[in-house]
C-alpha positions in Angstrom: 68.3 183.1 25.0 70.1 185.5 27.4 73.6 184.4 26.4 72.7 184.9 22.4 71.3 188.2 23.1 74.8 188.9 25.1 76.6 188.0 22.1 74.7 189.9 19.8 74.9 192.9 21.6 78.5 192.5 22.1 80.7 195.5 20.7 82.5 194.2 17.9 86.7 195.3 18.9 88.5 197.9 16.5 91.0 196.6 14.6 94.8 197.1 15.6 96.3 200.1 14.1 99.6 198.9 11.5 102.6 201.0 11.9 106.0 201.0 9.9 108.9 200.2 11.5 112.4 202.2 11.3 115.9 201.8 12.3 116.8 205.0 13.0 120.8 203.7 13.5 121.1 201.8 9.8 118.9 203.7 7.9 116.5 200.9 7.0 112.9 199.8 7.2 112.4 196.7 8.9 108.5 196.5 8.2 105.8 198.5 6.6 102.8 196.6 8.2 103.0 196.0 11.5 100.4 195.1 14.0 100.0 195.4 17.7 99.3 192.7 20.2 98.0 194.6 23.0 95.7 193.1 25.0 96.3 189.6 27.0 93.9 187.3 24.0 96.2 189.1 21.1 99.2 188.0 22.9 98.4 184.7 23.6 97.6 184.2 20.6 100.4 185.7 18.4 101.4 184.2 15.3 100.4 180.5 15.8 98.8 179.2 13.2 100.0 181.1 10.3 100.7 179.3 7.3 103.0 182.2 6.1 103.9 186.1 7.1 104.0 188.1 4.1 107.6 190.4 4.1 106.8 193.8 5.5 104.5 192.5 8.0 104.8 191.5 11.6 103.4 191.8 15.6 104.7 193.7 17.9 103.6 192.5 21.5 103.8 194.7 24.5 104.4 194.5 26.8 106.4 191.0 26.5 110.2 189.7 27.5 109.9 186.0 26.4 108.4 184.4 23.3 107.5 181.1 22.1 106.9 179.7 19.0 105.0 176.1 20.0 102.4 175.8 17.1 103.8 178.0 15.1 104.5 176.8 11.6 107.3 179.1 10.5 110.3 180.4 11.5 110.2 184.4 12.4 112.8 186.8 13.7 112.5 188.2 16.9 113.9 191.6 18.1 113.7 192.2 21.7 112.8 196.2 22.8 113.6 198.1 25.8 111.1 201.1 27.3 112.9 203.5 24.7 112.8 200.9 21.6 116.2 200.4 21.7 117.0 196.7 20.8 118.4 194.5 23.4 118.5 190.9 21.6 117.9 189.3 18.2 117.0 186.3 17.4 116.5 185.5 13.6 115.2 182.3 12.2 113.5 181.4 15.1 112.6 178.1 14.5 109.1 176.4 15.3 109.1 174.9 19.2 111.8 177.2 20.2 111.8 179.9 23.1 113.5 183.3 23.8 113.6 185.3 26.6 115.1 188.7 27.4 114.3 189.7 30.9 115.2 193.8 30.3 113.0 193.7 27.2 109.6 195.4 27.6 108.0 194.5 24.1 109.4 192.2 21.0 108.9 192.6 17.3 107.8 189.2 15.7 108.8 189.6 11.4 109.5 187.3 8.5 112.3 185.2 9.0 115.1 187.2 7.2 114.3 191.3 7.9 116.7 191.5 10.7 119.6 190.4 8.4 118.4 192.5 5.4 118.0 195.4 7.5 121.3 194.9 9.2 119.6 196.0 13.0 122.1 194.9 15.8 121.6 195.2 19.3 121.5 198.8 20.7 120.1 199.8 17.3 117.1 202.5 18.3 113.8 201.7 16.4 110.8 203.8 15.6 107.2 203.2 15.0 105.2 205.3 12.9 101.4 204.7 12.0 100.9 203.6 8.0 98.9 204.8 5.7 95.2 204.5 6.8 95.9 204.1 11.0 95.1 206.7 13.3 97.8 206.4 15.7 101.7 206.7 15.9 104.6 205.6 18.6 
């Protein structure tokens, strides 16, 4: 009785604000819907288990030098982020069961397999986060 009174009571969390995501050295917008994985369950969890990411979208997950994509069931495009969001790997078409590690990364933006080529980013490209339409917060 206790524990469903608990979980009733439970304050349900706020959703993630989205940003859109600039290179600020090419010119080009890498995503328009991005969402943050913040807090130890949301990065954990990450992407496994989507079926698809639709283009534009993507996670950014901070803070974070090394990704995996065991269970995932598509491959994604990783760019790795220093402290000043300036990129310091890429790795597209990160296949399923693969891992990536950049040890002077602080964060990594997971997209759709194919934005880091159509946007041309490169390492020491600088990125920028803005909030989309509808968030209330910006980076």
């Amino acid at each position: 009785m206790c524990a469903q009174k608990f979980a009733r009571n439970k304050p349900k969390p706020e959703p993630s604000p989205e940003y859109e995501v600039l290179n600020l050295d090419r010119g080009s917008r890498l995503a328009s819907c991005v969402q943050v994985a913040g807090t130890s369950s949301t990065r954990r969890t990450g992407l496994r288990g989507k079926e698809c990411l639709a283009g534009g979208a993507g996670l950014w997950i901070a803070p974070c030098e090394a990704i995996h994509t065991f269970g995932m069931k598509i491959p994604i495009d990783a760019i790795f982020l220093d402290s000043t969001l300036r990129v310091t790997k890429v790795h597209p078409k990160m296949e399923p069961r693969r891992i990536s590690v950049c040890l002077s990364a602080s964060s990594v933006l997971e997209l759709e397999s194919g934005a880091i080529c159509r946007s041309a980013t490169e390492v020491g490209d600088r990125l920028s986060f803005h909030a989309s339409a509808g968030s209330h917060e910006g980076a």
